[in-house]
N, C-alpha and C positions, 0 to 999 in steps of 0.2 A: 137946710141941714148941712153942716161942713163933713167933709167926704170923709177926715178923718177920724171923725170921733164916733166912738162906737155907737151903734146901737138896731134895736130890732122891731122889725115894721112888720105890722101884720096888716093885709088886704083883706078885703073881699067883695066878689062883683056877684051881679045876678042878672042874667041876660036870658035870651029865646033859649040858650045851648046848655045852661041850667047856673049852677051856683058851684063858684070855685074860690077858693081860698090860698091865697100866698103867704110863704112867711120866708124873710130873710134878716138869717143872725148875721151881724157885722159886727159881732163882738167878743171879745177874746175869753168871754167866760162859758161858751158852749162846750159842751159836754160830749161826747159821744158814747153810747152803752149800750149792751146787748144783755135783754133779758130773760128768762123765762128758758132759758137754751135749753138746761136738761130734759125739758119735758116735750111734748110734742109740738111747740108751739112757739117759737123764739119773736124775740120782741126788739127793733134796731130804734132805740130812741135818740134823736138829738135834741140836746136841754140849755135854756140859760133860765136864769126869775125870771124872765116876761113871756116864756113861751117853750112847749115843746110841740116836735112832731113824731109823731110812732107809727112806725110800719112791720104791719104782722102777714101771716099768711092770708092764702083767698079766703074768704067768705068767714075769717076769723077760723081756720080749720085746721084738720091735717097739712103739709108738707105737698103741694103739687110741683107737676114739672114746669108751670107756671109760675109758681115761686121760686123755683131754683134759678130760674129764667129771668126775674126780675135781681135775685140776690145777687148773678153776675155781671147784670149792668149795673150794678152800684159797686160791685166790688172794681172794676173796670174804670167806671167814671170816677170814686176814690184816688186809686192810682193814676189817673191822667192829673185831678186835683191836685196830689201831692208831686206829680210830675213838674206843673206848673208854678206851683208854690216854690220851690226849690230852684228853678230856674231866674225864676223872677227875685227871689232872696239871696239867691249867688250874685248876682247883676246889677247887686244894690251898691250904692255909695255908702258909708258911713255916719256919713249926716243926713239920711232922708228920713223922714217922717214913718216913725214904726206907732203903732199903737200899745204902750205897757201893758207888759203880763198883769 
C-alpha cells in the first residue's frame, strides 16, 4: 500500500484477552459530528463511505463522571492532534506530497 494514497483499513483480532477491532481513516473525506446533543444522550461520530466509529455514553445511558472523564481526553488528545498537524504543516516545503481535498 503506498503511504500516500488515502485510504481505510479495518482489523480485527481475537485472542485469550477477547475481540478487538481497529479502524484507521487515512483519508481526507472523514467527517467528524456530534449527535443527539440536545437530548440526554450525545453521540461523537467519525465517518467516511467505508466506515464509521461512534462513541456514546456508559452503558448507552445517562451522562456519568466517567464520561466526562473520557470526553476530556478526547477533547485533549484532539488538541495535541491539531497541535501537531499544524506544526508538521508549517514545516512543510511546497513541493512535498499533500494528499487532495
Amino acid at each position: 500500500m503506498n503511504e500516500h494514497q488515502p485510504y481505510t483499513l479495518a482489523t480485527a483480532s481475537i485472542d485469550e484477552e477477547g475481540t478487538r477491532l481497529s479502524i484507521s481513516f487515512n483519508t481526507p473525506d472523514l467527517s467528524v459530528t456530534v449527535l443527539n446533543a440536545d437530548h440526554e444522550r450525545p453521540f461523537l461520530n467519525l465517518a467516511n463511505r467505508q466506515a464509521c466509529v461512534s462513541i456514546t455514553t456508559t452503558g448507552a445511558g445517562p451522562v456519568t463522571a466517567q464520561d466526562l472523564t473520557l470526553a476530556r481526553e478526547l477533547f485533549n488528545a484532539a488538541a495535541r492532534y491539531l497541535s501537531e498537524c499544524e506544526r508538521l504543516h508549517t514545516g512543510r516545503s511546497p513541493d512535498c506530497h499533500e494528499i487532495p481535498a
